[in-house]
C-alpha positions as CSV (number, residue, x, y, z in Angstrom):
1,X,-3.9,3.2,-8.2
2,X,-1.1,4.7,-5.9
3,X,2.0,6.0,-6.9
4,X,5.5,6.1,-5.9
5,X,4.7,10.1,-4.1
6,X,1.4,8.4,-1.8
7,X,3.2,5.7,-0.7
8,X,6.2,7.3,0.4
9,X,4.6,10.5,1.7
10,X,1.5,8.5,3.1
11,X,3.7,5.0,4.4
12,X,2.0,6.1,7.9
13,X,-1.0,6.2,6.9
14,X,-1.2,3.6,4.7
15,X,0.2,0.7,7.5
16,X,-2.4,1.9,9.4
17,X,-5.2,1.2,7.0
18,X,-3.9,-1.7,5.6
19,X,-3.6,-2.9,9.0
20,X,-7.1,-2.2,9.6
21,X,-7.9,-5.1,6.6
22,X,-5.0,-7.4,7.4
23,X,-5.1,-7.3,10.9
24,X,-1.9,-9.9,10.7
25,X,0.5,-7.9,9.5
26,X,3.0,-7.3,12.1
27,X,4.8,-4.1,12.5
28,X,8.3,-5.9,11.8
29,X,7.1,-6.8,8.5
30,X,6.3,-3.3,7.2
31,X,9.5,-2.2,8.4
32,X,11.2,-4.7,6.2
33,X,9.0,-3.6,3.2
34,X,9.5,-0.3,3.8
35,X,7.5,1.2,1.4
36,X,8.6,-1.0,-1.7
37,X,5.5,-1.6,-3.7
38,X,5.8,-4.8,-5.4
39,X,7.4,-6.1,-1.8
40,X,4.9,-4.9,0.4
41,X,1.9,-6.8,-2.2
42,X,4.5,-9.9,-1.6
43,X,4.0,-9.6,2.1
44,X,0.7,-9.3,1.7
45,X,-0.4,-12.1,-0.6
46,X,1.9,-14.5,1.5
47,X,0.3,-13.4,5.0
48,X,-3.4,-13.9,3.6
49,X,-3.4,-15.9,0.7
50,X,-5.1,-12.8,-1.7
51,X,-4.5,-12.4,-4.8
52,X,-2.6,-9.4,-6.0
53,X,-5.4,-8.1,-8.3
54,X,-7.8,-8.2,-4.7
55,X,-4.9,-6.7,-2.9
56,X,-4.3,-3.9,-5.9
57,X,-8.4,-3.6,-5.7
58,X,-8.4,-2.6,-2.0
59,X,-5.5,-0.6,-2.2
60,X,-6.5,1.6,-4.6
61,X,-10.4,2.1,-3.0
62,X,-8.7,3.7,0.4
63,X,-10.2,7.0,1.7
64,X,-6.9,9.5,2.2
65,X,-7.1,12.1,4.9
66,X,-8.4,15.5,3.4
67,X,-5.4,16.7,2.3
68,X,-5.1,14.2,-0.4
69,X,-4.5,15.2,-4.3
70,X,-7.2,13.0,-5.8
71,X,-5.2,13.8,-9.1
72,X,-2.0,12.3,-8.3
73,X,-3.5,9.1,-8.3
74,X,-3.6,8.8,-12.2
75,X,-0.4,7.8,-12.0
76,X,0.7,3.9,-12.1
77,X,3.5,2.7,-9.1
78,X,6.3,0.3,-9.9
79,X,9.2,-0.6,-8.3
80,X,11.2,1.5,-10.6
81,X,9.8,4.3,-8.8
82,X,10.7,3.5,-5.2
């Protein structure tokens, strides 16, 4: 699961992987989000139709550039933490 530190240290990274899924997503739209979690699963769901446990699911199975702390991602993300 990623938490509040990935997302906002790895927003970069992340668009562009997500991108790489939901091709759709325009760059607008992740500007709005801006790294809110429960927003940016909102955007999601409404630009594909997935569900958030599929969206969560893929989310959570992305390959980080080498200099990521497997261990960090123990932790749960909510809004609360953004």
């Amino acid at each position: 699961m990623l938490n509040a530190d990935i997302l906002k240290g790895r927003w970069k990274e992340l668009r562009g992987k997500v991108k790489e899924k939901w091709g759709d997503l325009t760059d607008d739209e992740f500007r709005v989000v801006d790294g809110k979690y429960d927003q940016f699963i909102g955007l999601i769901q409404r630009k594909t139709g997935e569900t958030r446990e599929a969206i969560e699911k893929h989310l959570s199975s992305i390959k980080w550039s080498h200099d990521h702390d497997p261990a960090a991602d123990n932790q749960t993300l909510t809004d609360d933490d953004l």
